[in-house]
C-alpha positions as CSV (number, residue, x, y, z in Angstrom):
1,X,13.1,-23.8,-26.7
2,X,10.1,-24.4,-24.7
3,X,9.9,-28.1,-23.2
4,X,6.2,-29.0,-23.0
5,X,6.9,-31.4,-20.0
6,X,9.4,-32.4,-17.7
7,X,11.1,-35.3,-19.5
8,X,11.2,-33.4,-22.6
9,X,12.8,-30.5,-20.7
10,X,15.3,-33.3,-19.8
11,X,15.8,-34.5,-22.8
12,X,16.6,-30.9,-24.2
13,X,18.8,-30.0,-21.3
14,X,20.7,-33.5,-21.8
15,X,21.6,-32.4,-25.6
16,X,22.7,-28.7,-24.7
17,X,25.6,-28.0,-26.5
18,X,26.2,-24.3,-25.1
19,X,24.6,-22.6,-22.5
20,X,21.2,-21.1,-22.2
21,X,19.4,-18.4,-20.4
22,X,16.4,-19.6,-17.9
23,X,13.1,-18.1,-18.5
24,X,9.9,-18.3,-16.4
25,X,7.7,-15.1,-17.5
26,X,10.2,-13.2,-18.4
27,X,9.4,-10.1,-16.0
28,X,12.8,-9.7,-14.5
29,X,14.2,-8.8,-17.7
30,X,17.3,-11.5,-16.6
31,X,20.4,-11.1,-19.4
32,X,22.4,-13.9,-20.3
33,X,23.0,-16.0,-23.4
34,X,21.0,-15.2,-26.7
35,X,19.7,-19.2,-26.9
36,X,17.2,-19.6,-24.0
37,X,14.8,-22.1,-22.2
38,X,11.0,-21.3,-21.5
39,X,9.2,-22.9,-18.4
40,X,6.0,-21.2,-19.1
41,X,4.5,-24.4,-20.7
42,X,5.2,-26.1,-17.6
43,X,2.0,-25.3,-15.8
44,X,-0.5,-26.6,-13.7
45,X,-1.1,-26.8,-10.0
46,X,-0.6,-30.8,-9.4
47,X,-1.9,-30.6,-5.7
48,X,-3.6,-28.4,-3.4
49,X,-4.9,-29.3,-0.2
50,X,-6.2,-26.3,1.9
51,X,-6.8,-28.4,5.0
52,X,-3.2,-28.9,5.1
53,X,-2.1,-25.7,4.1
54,X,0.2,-27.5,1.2
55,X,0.3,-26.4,-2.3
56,X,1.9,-28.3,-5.2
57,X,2.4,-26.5,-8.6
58,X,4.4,-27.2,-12.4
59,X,7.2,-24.1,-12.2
60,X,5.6,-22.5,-15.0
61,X,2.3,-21.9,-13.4
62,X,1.4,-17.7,-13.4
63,X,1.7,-16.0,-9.8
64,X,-1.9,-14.6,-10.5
65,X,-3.4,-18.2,-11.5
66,X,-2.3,-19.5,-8.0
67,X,-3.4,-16.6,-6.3
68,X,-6.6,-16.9,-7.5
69,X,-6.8,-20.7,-6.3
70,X,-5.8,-19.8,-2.5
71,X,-8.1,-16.3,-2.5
72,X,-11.3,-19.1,-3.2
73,X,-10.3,-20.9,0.2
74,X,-9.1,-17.7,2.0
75,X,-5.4,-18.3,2.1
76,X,-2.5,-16.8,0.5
77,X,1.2,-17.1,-0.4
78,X,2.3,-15.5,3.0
79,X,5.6,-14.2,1.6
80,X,3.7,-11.8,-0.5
81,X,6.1,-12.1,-3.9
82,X,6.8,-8.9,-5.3
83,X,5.6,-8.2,-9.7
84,X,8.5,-6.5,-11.3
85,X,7.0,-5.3,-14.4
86,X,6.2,-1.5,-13.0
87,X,9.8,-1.4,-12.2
88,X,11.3,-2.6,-14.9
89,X,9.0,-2.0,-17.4
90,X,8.4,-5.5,-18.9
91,X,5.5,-7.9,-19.9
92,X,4.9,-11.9,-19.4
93,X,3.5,-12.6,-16.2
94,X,5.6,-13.7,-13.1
95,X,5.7,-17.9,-12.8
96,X,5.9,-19.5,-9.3
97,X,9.0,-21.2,-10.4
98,X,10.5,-17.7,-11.6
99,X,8.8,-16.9,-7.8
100,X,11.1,-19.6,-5.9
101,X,14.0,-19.4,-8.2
102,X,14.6,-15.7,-7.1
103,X,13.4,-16.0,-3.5
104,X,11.0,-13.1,-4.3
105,X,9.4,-12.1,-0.9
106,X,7.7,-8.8,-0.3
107,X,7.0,-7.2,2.9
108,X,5.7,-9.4,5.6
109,X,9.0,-10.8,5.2
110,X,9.7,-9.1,8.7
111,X,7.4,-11.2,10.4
112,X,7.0,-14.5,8.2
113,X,9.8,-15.4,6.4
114,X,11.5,-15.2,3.0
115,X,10.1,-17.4,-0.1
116,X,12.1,-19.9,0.7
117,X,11.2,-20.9,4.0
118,X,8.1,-21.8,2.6
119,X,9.0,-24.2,0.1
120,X,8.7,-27.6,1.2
121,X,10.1,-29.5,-2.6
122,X,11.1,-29.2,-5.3
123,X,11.7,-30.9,-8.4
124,X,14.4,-29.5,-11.3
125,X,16.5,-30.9,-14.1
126,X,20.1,-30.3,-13.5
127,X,23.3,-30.1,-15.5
128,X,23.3,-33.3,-16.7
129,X,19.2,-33.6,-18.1
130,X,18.7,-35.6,-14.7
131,X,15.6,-34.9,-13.2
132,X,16.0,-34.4,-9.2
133,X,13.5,-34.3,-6.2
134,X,14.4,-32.9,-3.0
135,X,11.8,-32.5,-0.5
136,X,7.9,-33.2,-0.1
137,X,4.8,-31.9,1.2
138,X,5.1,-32.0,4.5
139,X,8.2,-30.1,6.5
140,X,11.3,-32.7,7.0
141,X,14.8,-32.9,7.8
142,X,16.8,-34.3,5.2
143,X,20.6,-36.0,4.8
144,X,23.0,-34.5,2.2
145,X,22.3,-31.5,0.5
146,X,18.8,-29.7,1.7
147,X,18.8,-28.6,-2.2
148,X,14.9,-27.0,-1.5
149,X,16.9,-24.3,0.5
150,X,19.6,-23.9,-2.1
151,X,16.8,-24.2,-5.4
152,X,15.1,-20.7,-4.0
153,X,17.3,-17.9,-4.7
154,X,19.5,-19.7,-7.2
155,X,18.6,-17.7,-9.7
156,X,18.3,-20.9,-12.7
157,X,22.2,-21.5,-11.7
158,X,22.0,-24.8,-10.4
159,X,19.2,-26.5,-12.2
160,X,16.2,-25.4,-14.1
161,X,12.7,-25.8,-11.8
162,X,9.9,-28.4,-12.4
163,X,7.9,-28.4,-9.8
164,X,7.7,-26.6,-6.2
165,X,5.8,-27.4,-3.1
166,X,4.9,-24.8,-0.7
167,X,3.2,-24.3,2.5
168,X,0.5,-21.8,2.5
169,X,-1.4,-19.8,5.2
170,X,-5.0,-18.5,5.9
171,X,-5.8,-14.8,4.9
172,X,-6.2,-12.8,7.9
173,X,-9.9,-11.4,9.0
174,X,-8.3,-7.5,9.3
175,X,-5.4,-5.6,8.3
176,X,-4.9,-2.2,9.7
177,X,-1.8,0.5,9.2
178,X,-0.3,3.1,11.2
179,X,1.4,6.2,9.5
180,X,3.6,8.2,12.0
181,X,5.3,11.9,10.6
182,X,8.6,11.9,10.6
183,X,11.6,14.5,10.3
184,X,14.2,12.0,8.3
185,X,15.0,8.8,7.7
186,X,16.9,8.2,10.8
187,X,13.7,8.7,13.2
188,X,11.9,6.8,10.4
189,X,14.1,3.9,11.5
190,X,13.7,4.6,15.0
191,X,9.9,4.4,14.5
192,X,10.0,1.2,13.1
193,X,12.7,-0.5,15.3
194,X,10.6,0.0,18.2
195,X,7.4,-1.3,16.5
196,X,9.4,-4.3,15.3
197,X,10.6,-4.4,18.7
198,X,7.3,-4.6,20.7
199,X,5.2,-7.8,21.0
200,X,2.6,-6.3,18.5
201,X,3.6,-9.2,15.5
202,X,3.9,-5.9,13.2
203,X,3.7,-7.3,9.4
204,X,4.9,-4.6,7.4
205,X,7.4,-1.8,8.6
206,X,8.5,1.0,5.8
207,X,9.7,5.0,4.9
208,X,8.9,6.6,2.1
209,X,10.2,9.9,2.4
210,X,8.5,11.5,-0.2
211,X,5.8,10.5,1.9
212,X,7.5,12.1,5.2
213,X,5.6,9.1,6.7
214,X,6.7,5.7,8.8
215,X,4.4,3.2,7.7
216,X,3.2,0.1,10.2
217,X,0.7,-2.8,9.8
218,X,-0.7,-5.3,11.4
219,X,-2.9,-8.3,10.5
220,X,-4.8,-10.9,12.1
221,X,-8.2,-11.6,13.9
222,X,-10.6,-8.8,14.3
223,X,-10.0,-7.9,18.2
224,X,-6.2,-8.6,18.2
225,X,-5.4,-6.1,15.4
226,X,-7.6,-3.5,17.3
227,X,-5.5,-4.0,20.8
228,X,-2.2,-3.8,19.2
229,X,-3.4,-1.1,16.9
230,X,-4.5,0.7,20.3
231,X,-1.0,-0.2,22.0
232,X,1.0,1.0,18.8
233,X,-0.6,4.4,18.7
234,X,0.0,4.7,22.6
235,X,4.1,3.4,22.2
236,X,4.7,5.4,19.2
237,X,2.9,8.7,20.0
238,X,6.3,10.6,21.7
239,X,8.3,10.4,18.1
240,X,5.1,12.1,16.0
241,X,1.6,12.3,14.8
242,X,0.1,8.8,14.6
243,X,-2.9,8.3,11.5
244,X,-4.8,5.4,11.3
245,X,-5.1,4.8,7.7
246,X,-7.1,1.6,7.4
247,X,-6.1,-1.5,5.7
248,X,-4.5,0.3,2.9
249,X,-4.0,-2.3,0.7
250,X,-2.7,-0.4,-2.6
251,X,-0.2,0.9,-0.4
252,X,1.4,-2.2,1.1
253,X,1.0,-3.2,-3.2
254,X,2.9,0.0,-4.1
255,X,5.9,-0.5,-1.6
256,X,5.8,-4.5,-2.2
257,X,6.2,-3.7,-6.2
258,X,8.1,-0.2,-5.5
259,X,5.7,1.8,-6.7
260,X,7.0,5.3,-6.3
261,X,9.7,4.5,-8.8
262,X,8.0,3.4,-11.8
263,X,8.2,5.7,-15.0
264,X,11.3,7.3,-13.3
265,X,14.6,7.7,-14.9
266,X,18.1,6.0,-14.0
267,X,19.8,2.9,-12.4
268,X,17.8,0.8,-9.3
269,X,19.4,-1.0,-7.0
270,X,18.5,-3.2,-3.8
271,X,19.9,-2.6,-0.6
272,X,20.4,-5.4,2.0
273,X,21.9,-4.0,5.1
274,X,21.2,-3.9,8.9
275,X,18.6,-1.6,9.4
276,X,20.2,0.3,12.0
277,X,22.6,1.4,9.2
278,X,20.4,2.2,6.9
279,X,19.6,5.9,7.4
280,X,23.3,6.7,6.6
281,X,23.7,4.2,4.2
282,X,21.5,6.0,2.1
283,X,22.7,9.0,2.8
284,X,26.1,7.7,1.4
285,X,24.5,6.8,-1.9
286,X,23.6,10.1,-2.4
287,X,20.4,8.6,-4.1
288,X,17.8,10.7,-6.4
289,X,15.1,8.5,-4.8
290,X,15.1,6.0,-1.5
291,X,12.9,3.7,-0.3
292,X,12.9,1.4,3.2
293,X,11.0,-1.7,3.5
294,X,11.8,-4.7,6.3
295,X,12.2,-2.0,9.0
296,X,15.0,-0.3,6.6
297,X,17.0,-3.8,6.6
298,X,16.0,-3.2,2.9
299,X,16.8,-0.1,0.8
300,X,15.9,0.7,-2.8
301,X,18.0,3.7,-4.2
302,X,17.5,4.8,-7.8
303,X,20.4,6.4,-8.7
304,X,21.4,7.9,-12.2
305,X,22.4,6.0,-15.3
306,X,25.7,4.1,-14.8
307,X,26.2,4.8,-11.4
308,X,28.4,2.7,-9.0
309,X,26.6,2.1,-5.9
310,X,28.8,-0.4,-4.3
311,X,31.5,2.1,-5.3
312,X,29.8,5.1,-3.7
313,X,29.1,3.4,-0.7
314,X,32.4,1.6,-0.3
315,X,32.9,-1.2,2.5
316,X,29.5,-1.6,4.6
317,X,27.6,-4.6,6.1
318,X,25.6,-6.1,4.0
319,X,25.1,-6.5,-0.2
320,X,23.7,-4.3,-3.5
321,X,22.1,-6.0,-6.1
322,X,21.9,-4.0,-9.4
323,X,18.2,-4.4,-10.4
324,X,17.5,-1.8,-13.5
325,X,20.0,-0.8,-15.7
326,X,21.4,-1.4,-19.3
327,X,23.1,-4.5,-20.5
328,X,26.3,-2.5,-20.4
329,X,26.5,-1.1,-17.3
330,X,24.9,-5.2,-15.4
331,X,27.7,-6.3,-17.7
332,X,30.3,-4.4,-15.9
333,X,29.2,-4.0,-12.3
334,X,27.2,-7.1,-12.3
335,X,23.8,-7.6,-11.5
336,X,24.7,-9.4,-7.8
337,X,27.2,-8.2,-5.0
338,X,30.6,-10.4,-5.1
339,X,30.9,-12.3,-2.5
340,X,33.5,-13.2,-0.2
341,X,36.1,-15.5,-1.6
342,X,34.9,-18.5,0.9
343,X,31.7,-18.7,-0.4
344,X,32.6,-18.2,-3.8
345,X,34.3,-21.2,-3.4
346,X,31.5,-23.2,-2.0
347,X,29.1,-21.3,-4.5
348,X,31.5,-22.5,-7.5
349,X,31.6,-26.2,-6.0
350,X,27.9,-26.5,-5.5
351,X,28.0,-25.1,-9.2
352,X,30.4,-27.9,-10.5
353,X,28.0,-30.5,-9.0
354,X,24.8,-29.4,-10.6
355,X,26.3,-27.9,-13.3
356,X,29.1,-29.2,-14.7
357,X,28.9,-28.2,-18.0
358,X,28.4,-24.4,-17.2
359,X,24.7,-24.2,-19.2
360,X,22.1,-22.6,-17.1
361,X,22.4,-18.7,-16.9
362,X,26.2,-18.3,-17.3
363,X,27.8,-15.4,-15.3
364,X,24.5,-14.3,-13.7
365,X,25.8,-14.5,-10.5
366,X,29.5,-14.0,-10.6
């Protein structure tokens, strides 16, 4: 089924008689019932004003189409979504509305914010084929539910996206990055704590230790990047050698889309721990491959075929998210981390409110 517009969407949605799986461009190979509902036909950016940093786009708008938009006036989606297709090895093209409904956010992260606190509305047709708007272009408090928070991250579980509105941000004039050797991934972390740390507004901290290097960068006007470039090199030159390597753009690209394990055999999973822990952490997993973005407050580990991570690891602070894998092996570790018993009761009452009739992307999330 692919709804042309919003009201047919509604209409569709309102004579569901079993459930469906949600589908924006399809990249993150999402499992779920065999009947499904496309959003790609929902496209079209409705409203952009670059003077106001506000943009308002249909959900099934491509990633690349908006990009393309804001790179004309020199700004940018600051959250820097990540492309899944070199990981998982799929096709389509990533949607804004698949964007928001998994809270994709790539590296700046760190220093700007998930997805999610960038969307300022939304509009989505719930359980029920009603069509509900939350929200608006400019940043507001609001009574009830703030359902533009809840909307990015829900995964299609609460209702299926419309239309989002985000605030956007200007492009920055330089981008530089530091690479500092390291031994291991436990003065990797070190390195990038006590950049993270300083006043020098890092926007991108990562390890890859194939790589043997901690990576740093920084953006923003021409002479600011330059001094805190300068006082990086000076803070960080006791733990190792420090290279300027430029803006390096393909890089920042490679850990945002996670590069190093693409064409690799076996299992991925997605750390989310406190990056003080994540050196052991990692350890623990006993991973064939690792990878620390966020200041290692986010871990990839690929893993072989089948394996249990959360297992493995046993009890630890913070959550794994099964990412790559076969249907068989999502089906019986599931895809997200279980969650504690009081917020699986809020999760399955905010469910029972939008989604009474258990449609949109049964069992996705537990």
């Amino acid at each position: 089924m692919k709804p042309e517009s919003e009201s047919e969407l509604a209409d569709m949605v309102a004579g569901l008689k079993d459930p469906v799986r949600i589908v924006g461009g399809g990249t993150r190979a999402v499992t779920g019932p065999d009947a499904n509902i496309e959003t790609g036909a929902l496209r079209g950016i409705s409203l952009y004003e670059p003077g106001a940093l506000t943009l308002v786009a249909k959900a099934g708008t491509p990633l690349a189409e908006i990009q393309a938009v804001l790179e004309a006036e020199g700004q940018q989606l600051a959250f820097e979504p990540m492309d899944h297709r070199s990981l998982l090895d799929t096709q389509g093209e990533p949607t804004i509305g698949g964007v928001v409904a998994a809270n994709i956010s790539g590296p700046r992260r760190i220093q700007v914010g998930a997805c999610r606190d960038f969307l300022l509305g939304v509009r989505f047709v719930d359980g029920r084929g009603q069509v509900v708007k939350n929200g608006g272009r400019v940043m507001k408090n609001v009574t009830g539910y703030d359902l533009v928070k809840l909307m990015g991250g829900s995964w299609g579980t609460l209702g299926i996206l419309t239309e989002v509105s985000l605030k956007v941000l200007p492009k920055p004039e330089r981008v530089a990055t530091l690479s500092v050797a390291v031994r291991d991934a436990g003065s990797a972390v070190k390195i990038l704590s006590a950049a993270l740390k300083s006043p020098f507004e890092v926007t991108g901290a990562a390890y890859d230790p194939a790589g043997g290097n901690a990576l740093l960068r920084v953006e923003g006007f021409a002479e600011s990047v330059t001094y805190r470039i300068g006082r990086l090199t000076a803070l960080l030159a006791d733990f190792g050698e420090v290279t300027d390597e430029g803006d390096a753009t393909a890089l920042w690209t490679g850990i945002r889309d996670v590069h190093p394990f693409q064409g690799k055999d076996g299992d991925v999973w997605r750390l989310s721990v406190k990056p003080s822990d994540a050196a052991e952490i990692s350890a623990r997993a006993e991973a064939d491959q690792t990878l620390f973005d966020w200041g290692g407050g986010l871990v990839w580990l690929r893993v072989p075929a089948g394996t249990d991570v959360r297992g493995r690891l046993g009890a630890f602070s913070g959550h794994a998210t099964l990412v790559r894998s076969d249907h068989e092996t999502i089906r019986k570790l599931g895809r997200f981390h279980p969650e504690p018993t009081s917020i699986s009761a809020l999760t399955k009452g905010l469910r029972a409110r939008f989604d009474p009739r258990g449609l949109f992307n049964p069992g996705l999330m537990g």
